[in-house]
SERO-4910 file (N, C-alpha, C, O; in steps of 0.05 Angstrom, whole numbers):
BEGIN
 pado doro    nc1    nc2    nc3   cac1   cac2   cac3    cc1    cc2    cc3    oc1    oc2    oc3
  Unk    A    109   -344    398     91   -366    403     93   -376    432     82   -396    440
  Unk    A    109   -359    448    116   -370    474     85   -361    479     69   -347    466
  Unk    A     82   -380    512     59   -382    518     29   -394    500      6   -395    508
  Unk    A     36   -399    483      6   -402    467      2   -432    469     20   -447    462
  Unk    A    -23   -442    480    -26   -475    480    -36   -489    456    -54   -488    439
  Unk    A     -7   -509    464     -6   -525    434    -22   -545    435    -24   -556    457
  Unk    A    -35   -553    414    -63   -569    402    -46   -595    400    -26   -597    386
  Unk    A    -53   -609    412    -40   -639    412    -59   -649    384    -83   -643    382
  Unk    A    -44   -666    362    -57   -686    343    -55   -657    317    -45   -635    319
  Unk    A    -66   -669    299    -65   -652    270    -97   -643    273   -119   -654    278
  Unk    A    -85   -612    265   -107   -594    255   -102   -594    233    -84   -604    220
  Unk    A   -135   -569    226   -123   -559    201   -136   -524    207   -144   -519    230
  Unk    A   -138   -503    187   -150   -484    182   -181   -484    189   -185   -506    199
  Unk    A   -206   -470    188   -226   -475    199   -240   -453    175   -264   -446    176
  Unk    A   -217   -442    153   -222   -425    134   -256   -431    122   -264   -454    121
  Unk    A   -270   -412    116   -278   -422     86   -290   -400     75   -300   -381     87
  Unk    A   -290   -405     43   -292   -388     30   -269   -375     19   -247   -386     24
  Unk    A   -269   -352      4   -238   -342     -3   -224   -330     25   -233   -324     47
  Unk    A   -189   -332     10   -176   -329     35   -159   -304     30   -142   -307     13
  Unk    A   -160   -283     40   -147   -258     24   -114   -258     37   -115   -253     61
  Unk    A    -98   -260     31    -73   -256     41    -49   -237     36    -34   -244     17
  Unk    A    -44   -215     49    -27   -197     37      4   -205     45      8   -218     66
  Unk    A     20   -199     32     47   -209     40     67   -176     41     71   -163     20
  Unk    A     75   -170     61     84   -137     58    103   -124     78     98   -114    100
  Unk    A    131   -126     62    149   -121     80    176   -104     69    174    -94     47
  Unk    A    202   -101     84    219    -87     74    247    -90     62    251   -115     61
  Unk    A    266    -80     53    287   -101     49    308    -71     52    306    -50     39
  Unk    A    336    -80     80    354    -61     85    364    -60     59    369    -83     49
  Unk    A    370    -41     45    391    -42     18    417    -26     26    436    -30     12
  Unk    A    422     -7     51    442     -2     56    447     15     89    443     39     92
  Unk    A    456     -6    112    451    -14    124    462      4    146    461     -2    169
  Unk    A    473     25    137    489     53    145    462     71    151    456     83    171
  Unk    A    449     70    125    426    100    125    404     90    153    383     77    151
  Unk    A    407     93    160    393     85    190    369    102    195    350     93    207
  Unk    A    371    129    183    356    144    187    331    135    162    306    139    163
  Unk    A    342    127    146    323    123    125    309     95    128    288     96    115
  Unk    A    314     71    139    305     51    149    288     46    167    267     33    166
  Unk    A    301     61    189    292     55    218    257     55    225    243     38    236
  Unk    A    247     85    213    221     87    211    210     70    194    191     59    205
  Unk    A    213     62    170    200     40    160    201     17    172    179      9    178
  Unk    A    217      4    178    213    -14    203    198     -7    220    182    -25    224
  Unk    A    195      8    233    169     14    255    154     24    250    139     27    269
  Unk    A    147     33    230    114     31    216     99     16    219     77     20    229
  Unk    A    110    -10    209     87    -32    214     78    -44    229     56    -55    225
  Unk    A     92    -45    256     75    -55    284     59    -33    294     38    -37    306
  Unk    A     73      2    285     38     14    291     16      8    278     -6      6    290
  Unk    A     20      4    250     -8     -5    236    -15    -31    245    -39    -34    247
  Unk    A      2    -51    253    -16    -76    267    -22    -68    285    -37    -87    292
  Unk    A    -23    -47    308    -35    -44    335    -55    -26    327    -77    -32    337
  Unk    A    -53     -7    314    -81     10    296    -97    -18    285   -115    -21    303
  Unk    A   -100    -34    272   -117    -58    267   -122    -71    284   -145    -72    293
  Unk    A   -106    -84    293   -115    -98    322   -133    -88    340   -147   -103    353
  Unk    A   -134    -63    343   -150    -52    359   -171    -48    349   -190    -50    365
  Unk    A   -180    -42    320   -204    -41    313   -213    -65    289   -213    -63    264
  Unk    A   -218    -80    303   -226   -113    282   -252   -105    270   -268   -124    267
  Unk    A   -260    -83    262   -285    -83    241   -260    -81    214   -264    -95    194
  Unk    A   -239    -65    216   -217    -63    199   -220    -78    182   -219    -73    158
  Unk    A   -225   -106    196   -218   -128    175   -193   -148    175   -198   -168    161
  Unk    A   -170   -149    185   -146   -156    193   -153   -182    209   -161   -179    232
  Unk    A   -150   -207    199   -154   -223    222   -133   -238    236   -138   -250    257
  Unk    A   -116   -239    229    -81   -245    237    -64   -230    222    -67   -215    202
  Unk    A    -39   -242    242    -11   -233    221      7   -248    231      3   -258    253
  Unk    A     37   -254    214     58   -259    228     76   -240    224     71   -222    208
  Unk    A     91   -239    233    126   -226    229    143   -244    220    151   -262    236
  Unk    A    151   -244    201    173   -254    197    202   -243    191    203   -220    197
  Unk    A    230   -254    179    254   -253    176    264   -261    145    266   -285    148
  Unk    A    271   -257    118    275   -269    113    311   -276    114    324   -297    112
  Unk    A    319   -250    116    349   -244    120    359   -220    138    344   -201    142
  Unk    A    379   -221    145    390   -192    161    377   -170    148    373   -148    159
  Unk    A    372   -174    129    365   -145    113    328   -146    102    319   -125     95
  Unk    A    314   -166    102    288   -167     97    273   -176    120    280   -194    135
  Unk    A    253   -161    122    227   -169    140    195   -169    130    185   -155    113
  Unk    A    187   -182    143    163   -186    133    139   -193    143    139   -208    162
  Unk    A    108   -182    132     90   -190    149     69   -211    132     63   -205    108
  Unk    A     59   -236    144     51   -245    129     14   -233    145      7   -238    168
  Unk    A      1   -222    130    -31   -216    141    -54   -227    125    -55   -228    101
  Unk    A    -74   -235    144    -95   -253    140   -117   -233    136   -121   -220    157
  Unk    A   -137   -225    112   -151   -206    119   -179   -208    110   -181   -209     86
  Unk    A   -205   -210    125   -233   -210    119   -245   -220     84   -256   -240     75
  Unk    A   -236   -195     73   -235   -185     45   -220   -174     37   -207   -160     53
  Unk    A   -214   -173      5   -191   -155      4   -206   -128     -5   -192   -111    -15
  Unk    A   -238   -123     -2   -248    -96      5   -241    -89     32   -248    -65     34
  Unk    A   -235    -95     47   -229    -88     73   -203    -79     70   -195    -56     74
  Unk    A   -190    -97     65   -157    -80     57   -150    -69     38   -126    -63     36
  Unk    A   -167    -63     18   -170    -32      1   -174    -14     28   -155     -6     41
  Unk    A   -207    -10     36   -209      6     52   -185     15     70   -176     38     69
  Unk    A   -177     -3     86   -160      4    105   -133     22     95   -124     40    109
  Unk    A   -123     16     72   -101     18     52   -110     55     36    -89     66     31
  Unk    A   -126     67     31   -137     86     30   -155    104     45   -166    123     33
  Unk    A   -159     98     76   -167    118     98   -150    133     96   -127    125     95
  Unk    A   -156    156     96   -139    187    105   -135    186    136   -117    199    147
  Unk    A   -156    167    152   -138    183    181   -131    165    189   -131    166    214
  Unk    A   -115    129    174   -106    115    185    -79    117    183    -73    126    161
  Unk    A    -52    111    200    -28    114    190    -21    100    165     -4    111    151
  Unk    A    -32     76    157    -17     72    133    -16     99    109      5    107     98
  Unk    A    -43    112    104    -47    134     89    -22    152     91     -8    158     71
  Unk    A    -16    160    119      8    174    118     27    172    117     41    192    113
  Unk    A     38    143    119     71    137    117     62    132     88     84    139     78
  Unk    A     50    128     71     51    116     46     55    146     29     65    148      7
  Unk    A     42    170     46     39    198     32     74    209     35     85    224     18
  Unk    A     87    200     58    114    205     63    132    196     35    146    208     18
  Unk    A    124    172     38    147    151     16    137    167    -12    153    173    -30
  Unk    A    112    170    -13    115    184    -40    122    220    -54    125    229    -77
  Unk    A    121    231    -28    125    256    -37    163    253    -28    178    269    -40
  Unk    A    175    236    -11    209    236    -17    206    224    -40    210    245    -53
  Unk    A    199    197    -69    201    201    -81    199    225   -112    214    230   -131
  Unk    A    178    232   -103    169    264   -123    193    282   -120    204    293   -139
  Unk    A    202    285    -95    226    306    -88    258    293    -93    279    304    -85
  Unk    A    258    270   -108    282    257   -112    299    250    -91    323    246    -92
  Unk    A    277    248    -62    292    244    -35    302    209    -31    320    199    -17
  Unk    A    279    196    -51    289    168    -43    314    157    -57    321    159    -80
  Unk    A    323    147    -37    354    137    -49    362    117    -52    386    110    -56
  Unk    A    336     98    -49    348     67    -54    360     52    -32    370     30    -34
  Unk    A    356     72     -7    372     62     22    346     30     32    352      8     43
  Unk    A    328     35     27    306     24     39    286     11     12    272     28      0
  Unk    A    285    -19      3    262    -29    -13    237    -37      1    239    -55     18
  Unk    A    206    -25     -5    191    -33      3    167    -46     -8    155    -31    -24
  Unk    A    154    -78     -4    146    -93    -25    113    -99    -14    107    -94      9
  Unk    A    100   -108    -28     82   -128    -19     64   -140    -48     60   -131    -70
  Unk    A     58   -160    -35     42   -180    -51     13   -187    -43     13   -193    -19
  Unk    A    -16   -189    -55    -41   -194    -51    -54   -217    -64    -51   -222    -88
  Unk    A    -68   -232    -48    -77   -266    -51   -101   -258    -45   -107   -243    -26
  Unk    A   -121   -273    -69   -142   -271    -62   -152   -305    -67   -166   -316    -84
  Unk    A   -142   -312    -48   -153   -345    -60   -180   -363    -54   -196   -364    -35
  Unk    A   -178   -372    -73   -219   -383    -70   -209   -411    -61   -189   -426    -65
  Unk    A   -240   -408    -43   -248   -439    -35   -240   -452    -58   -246   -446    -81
  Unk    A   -221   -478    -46   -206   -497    -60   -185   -498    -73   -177   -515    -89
  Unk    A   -172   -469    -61   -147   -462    -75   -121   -458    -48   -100   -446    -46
  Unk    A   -142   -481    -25   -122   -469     -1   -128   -500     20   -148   -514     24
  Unk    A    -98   -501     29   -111   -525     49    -86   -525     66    -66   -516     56
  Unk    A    -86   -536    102    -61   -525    104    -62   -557    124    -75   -578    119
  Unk    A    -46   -552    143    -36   -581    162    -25   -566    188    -15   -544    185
  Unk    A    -27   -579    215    -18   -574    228     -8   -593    251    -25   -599    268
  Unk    A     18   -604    255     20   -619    282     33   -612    305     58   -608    306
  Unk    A     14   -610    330     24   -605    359     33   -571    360     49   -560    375
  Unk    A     16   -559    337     18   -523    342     -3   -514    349    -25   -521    341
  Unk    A      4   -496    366    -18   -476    373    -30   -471    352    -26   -489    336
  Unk    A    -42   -454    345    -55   -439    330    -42   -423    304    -38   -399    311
  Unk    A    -34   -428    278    -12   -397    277    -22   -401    246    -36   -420    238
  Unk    A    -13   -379    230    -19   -366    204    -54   -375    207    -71   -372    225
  Unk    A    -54   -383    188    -75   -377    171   -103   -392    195   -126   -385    195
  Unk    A    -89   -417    217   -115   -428    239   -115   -407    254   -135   -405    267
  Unk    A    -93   -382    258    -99   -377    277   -115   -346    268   -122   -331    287
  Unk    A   -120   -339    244   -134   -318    226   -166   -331    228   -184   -315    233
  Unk    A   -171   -352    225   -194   -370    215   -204   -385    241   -227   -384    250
  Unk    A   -183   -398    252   -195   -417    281   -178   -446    259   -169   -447    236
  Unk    A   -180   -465    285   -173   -494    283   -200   -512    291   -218   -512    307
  Unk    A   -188   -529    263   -207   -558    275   -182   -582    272   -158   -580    269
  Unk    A   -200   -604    276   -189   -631    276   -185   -634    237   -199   -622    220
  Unk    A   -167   -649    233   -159   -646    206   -180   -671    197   -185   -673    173
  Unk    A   -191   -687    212   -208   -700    194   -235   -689    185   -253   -699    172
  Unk    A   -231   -662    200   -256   -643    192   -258   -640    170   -279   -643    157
  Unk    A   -239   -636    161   -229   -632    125   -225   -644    103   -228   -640     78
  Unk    A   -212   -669    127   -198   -691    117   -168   -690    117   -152   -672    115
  Unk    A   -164   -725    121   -131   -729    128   -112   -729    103    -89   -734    111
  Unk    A   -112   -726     75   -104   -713     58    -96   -688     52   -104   -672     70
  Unk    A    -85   -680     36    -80   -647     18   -106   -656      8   -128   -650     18
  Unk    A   -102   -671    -13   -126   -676    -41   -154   -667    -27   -170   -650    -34
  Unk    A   -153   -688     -4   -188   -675     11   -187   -656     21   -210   -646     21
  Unk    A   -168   -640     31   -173   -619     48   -172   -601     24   -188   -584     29
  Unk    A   -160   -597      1   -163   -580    -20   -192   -584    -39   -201   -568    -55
  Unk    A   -202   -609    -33   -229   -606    -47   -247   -600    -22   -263   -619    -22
  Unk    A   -252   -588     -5   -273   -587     28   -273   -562     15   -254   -548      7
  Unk    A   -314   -556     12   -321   -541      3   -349   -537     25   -366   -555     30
  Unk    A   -349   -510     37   -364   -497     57   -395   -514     60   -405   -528     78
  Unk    A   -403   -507     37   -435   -518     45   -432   -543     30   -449   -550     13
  Unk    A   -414   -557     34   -418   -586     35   -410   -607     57   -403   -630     50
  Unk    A   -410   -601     83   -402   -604    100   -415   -600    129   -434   -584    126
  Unk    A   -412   -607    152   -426   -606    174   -413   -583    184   -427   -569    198
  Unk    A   -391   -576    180   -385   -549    199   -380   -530    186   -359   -517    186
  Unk    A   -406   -526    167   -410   -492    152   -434   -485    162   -444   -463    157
***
């Protein structure tokens, strides 16, 4: 977040409509097999620079996160979650192929449990999402969507969880 200019006063999200959110990351299980880790860990910043580069993809943010020495994680903001089907089943994008790797070492009894790899998919509807922000740049889900002023939404959870697109001046 270095460098990014912070929004003085409370935002909020600038979302609307459903909010698709994938959650998808790794967890070291044994911290020796290096060889078996290492590339899964760097998988995923090529597939964020393969998306990044092409935003018809669908991908509209991400974060990185930590949750322990041994788990990492990406939290990603995406169009639709037809878009991240699509992207998730291209043959000539890398996810297709690291995902063709992990499964033919499983078929061959190669996986060994050195490396857990997880994710989770959100498809949440208008009114099932509202967020807050004070004196941050831009980040998760404003910075997938854009920022407004939180009284756009309103200075509540309760209002900002009932702010519904076409009832409003900035839909």
């Amino acid at each position: 977040m270095f460098g990014k200019k912070v929004v003085a006063g409370r935002t909020t999200a600038a979302a609307q409509g459903d909010v698709v959110v994938l959650l998808i990351g790794m967890r070291i299980n044994r911290f020796r097999a290096v060889h078996h880790w290492v590339p899964v860990l760097l998988a995923m910043p090529r597939m964020l620079r393969e998306l990044t580069a092409d935003p018809e993809r669908g991908l509209l943010g991400h974060v990185l996160l930590t949750a322990s020495p041994r788990t990492y994680y990406v939290v990603q903001y995406w169009e639709s979650k037809e878009k991240l089907y699509a992207y998730a089943h291209a043959p000539e994008m890398f996810h297709h192929r690291a995902w063709a790797i992990v499964n033919r070492k499983e078929k061959a009894g190669k996986a060994r449990q050195h490396v857990g790899l997880w994710h989770e998919t959100y498809v949440v509807p208008e009114g099932g999402y509202e967020s807050i922000y004070a004196d941050m740049p831009a980040f998760g889900l404003a910075a997938a969507h854009g920022q407004l002023p939180v009284e756009r939404r309103g200075r509540t959870a309760k209002e900002r969880f009932a702010h519904r697109a076409g009832a409003s001046a900035d839909s």
